[in-house]
N, C-alpha and C positions, 0 to 999 in steps of 0.2 A: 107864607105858611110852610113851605117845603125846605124853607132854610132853618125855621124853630124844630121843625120833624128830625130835621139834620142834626141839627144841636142837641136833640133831648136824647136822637140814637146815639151817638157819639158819648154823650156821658153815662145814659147807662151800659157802654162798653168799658168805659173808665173804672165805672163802678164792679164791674164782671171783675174785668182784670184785677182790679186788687185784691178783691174776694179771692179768689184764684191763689194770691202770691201771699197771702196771708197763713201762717201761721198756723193752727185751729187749735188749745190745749183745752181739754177739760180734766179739774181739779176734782178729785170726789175724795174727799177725808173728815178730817177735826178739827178739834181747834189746832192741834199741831202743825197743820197746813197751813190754816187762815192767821194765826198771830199775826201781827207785825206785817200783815198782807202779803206773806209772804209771794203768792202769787202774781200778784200785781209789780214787786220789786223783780223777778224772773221775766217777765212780760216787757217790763222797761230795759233791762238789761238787754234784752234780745232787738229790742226799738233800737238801742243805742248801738248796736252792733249792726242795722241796717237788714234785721231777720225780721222782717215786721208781722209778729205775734199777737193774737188775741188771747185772751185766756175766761174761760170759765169757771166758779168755784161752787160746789155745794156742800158743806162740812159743816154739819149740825154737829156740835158740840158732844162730848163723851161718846161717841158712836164710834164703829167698828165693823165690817166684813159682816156681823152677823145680825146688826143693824140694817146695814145696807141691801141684805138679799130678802128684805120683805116691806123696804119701803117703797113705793109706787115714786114718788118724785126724784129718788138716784134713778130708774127707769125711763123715765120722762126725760133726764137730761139725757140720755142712750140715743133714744129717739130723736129728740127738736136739734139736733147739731151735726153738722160734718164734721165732725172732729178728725184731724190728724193724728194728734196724740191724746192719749185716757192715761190719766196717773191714779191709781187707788193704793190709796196708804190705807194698812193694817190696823185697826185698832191697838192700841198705846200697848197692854196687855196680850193683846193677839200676834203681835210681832216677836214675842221673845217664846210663845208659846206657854204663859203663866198662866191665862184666862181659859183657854181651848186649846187640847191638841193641835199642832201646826198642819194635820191632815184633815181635820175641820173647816180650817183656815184656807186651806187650799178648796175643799170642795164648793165653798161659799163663793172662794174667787174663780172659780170655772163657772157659776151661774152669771155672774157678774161678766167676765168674760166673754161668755157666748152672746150673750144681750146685746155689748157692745161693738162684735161681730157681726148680728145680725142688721144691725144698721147702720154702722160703718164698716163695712168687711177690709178697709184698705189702710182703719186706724192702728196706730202703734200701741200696743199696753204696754203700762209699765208702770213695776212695781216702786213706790216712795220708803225708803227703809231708814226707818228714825233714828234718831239718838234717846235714847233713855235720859233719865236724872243723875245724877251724881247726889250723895248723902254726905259730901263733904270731900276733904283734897290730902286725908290720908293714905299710907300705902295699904290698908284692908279697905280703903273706900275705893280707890281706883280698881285694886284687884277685882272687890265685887263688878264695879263699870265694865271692865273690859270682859268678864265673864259674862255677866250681862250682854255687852254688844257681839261677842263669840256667837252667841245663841240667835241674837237678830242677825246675824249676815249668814250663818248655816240656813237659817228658816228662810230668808228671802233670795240663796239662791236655791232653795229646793222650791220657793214657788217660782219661778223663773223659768230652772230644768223644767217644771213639770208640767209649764201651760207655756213653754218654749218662746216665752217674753224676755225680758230686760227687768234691771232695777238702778232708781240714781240711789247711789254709795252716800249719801247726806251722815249717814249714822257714822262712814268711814275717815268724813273729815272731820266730821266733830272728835270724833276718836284721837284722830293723829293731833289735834289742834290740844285736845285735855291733855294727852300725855307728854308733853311735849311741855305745856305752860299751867299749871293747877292753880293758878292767881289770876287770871282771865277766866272769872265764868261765859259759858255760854246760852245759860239757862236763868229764867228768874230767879233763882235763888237754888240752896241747898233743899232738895227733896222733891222740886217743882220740875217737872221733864217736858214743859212747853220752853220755847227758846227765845232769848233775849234777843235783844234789835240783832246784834253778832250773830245770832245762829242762824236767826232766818236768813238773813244777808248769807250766810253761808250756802245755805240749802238752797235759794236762788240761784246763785252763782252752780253749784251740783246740777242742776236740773238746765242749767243755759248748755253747759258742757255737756254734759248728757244726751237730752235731744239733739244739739246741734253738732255735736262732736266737733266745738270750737271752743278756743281759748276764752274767757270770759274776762279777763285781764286787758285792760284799758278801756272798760266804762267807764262813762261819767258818771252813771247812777252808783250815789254814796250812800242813800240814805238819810237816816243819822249819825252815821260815822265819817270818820276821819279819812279825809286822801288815802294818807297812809295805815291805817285799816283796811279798809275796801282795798287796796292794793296789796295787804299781806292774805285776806281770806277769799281774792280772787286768785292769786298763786296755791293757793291750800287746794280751793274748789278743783283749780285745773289740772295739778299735777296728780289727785286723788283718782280724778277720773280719765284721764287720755290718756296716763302712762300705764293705764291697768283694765283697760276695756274688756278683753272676755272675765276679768273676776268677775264685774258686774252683769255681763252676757249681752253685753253691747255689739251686736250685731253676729254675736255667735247662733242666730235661729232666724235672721233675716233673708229674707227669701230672693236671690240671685239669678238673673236671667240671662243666656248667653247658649251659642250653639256654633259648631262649625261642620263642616263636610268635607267626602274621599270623593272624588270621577273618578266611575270607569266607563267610558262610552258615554250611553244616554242615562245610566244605572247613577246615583245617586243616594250614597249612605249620610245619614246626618246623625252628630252625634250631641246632644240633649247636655249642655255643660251646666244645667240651671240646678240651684241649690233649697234645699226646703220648700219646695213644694208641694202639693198635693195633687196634682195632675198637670198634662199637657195637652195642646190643639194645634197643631199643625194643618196649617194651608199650605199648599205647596205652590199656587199661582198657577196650573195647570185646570184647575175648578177639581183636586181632588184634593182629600184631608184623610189625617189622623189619630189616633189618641195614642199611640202607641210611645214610649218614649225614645226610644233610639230609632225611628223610622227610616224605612230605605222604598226609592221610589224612580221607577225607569217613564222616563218623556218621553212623548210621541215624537217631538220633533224637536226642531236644532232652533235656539232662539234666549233670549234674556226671561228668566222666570222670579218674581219677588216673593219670598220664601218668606212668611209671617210665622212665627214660634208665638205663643201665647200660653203661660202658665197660671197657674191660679194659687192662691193661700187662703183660707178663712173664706175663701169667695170673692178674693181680691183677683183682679187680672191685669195683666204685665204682659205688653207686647216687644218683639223685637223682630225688623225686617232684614234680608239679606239679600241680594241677586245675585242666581245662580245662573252661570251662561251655559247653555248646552250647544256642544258644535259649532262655534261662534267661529271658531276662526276655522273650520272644515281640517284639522292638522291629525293624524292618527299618531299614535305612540309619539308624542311629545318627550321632546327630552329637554331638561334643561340646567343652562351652565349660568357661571358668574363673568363677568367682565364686560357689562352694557351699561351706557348710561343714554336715557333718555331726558332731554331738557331741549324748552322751559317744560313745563308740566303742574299746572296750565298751561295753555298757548293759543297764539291770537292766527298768526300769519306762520309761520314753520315749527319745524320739529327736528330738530336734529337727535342724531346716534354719536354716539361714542363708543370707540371699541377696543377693548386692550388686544384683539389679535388684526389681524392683517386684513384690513377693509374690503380686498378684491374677492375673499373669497365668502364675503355675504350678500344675501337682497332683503329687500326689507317688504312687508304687506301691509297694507294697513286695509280695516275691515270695520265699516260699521256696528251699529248693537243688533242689527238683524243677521251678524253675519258674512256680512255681504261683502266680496273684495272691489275698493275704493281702488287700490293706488298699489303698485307694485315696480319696484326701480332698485337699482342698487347706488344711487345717490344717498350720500348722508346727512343731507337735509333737504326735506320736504317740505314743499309747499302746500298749505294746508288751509291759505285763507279764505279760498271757494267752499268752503263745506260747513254746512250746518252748524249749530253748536251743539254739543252733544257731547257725550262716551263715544272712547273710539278705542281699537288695540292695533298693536303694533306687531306683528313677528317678525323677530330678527332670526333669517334662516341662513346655517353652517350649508355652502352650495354643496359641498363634498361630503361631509359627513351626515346631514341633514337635521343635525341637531340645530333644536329652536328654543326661544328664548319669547312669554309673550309679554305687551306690558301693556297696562291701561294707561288712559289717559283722555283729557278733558280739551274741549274746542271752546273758546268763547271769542263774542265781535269783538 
């Protein structure tokens, strides 16, 4: 009995775990979306790349942003998923701003937005920005196209700027790909702005690069196209979007977390390196905290303190640890020079120094993570296989001058 109990924990850990490494997209559009599956060809691409993506799709047909902020089932999807990433494509009309003002457009996607905030605060939005129809492959049909697409990439990156998302560029390689070849449609036909097996395979390939910020160039998934298709409209997808990442605002409002700090004594200035945020929580590992963003903080006492930073976005939170040693090695006004080498580092049984100046006139400390002096000699290699495993430091101390020099370094059996 206690071996089958073993077995069935074991695989629902298996099962956690890949849940975990998995992917999570939800699709929310039209049929612009859903053609030719398109998300399911974006889903397989990412499989084949070893991203293993699931995808969700809910795109009722002629709908748009102003559809969507009163239907209870785009809602529903908000809700029933962890999603990673949210894609909401504009309505066909709503994108170039024909149908509603583009500030319509944007307030419809701040409710949509915040929804999908409130119960994934940790998911990525991001806006899908179409390609329009072509009315035919003369130079006043192209001209209207690309004035056309002028207007959809202004409009999607002002919804971008202005609820500090992303958009995949799909409209931009259709773009480069029409002007470039007007004998290859990309669309059913003359007039029709849903996308042939080509486009969508296009827009797959946009949206692999996009979320993943990876090449989408040497899948297997063809399709129903040719090798050599699927190899020229995955060079289109990838150079559209990795060689021009903030057009699209590809990570130009992603939220960055990092910190470092000044010693003086026990005094401790930290300085808050973290980007687009909306607050921060400091633990100092003393049992005191702060909200403060550039916080400074004096320790009772001399010892290893693990310094948690934790910022937040949408009501997402991002941690990151550091340890800060206070008094570790008991040394006052510390100076320090170049010309030490400390090796192996790791180390099992010794530790040797190397010195570009003249050996007789250093000794060396070494001081556990409490502090505490281990070993003091002016020998240049030390024996060190008696001691724990653990963090340890080193000062290499100038006897005449008193200049010192500290270094970390690790003990293992």
């Amino acid at each position: 009995m206690k071996q089958i109990v073993l077995f069935l924990f074991f695989i629902a850990m298996n099962l956690h775990m890949q849940a975990q490494d998995t992917t999570r997209v939800l699709f929310i559009g039209n049929s612009i979306t859903y053609f030719n599956n398109m998300p399911q060809t974006f889903e397989a691409i990412a499989n084949s790349h070893g991203d293993t993506t699931a995808v969700t799709v809910y795109a009722p047909g002629g709908t748009g942003f102003v559809n969507h902020v009163s239907n209870p089932n785009v809602f529903a999807q908000f809700r029933q998923g962890n999603w990673d990433y949210v894609v909401l494509q504009p309505g066909s009309n709503e994108s170039p701003g024909y149908s509603y003002p583009i500030s319509e457009t944007l307030s419809r996607g701040r409710i949509l937005q915040d929804s999908i905030y409130k119960y994934n605060p940790c998911a990525k939005v991001l806006f899908y920005e179409i390609s329009y129809g072509v009315w035919g492959n003369s130079a006043s049909n192209l001209a209207t196209y690309n004035n056309t697409m002028t207007a959809i990439r202004n409009n999607l990156t002002y919804l971008s700027d202005s609820t500090e998302t992303f958009f995949a560029p799909v409209g931009e390689a259709f773009r480069t790909a029409w002007n470039q070849d007007q004998n290859s449609l990309l669309w059913g036909g003359y007039g029709d702005i849903h996308p042939n097996a080509k486009g969508s395979y296009i827009a797959a390939c946009v949206f692999y690069a996009t979320i993943f910020q990876k090449p989408s160039r040497g899948s297997t998934v063809v399709t129903s196209l040719s090798a050599a298709d699927a190899d020229f409209y995955q060079e289109l997808a990838d150079t559209t979007v990795l060689n021009y990442l903030s057009n699209w605002r590809i990570n130009t409002f992603a939220p960055t977390i990092d910190f470092n700090y000044t010693t003086n004594g026990n005094t401790i200035s930290f300085t808050n390196l973290s980007t687009n945020i909306d607050s921060s929580f400091w633990d100092f590992g003393d049992g005191t905290t702060s909200t403060v963003f550039d916080p400074m903080v004096t320790y009772g006492g001399t010892g290893n303190y693990n310094v948690t930073l934790t910022t937040y976005k949408n009501g997402c939170a991002k941690s990151m640890e550091q340890t800060v040693a206070i008094g570790v090695l008991g040394v006052e006004n510390v100076k320090t020079w170049s010309g030490s080498f400390i090796y192996p580092n790791p180390t099992k049984d010794y530790l040797n120094i190397e010195l570009e100046q003249d050996h007789s006139k250093y000794h060396f400390e070494v001081y556990n993570h409490l502090g505490e002096l281990i070993v003091k000699t002016n020998k240049r290699s030390i024996q060190i296989a008696h001691l724990p495993n653990g963090i340890y430091y080193i000062n290499v101390v100038n006897t005449e001058t008193l200049e010192s020099q500290i270094h970390k370094w690790k003990k293992y059996s």
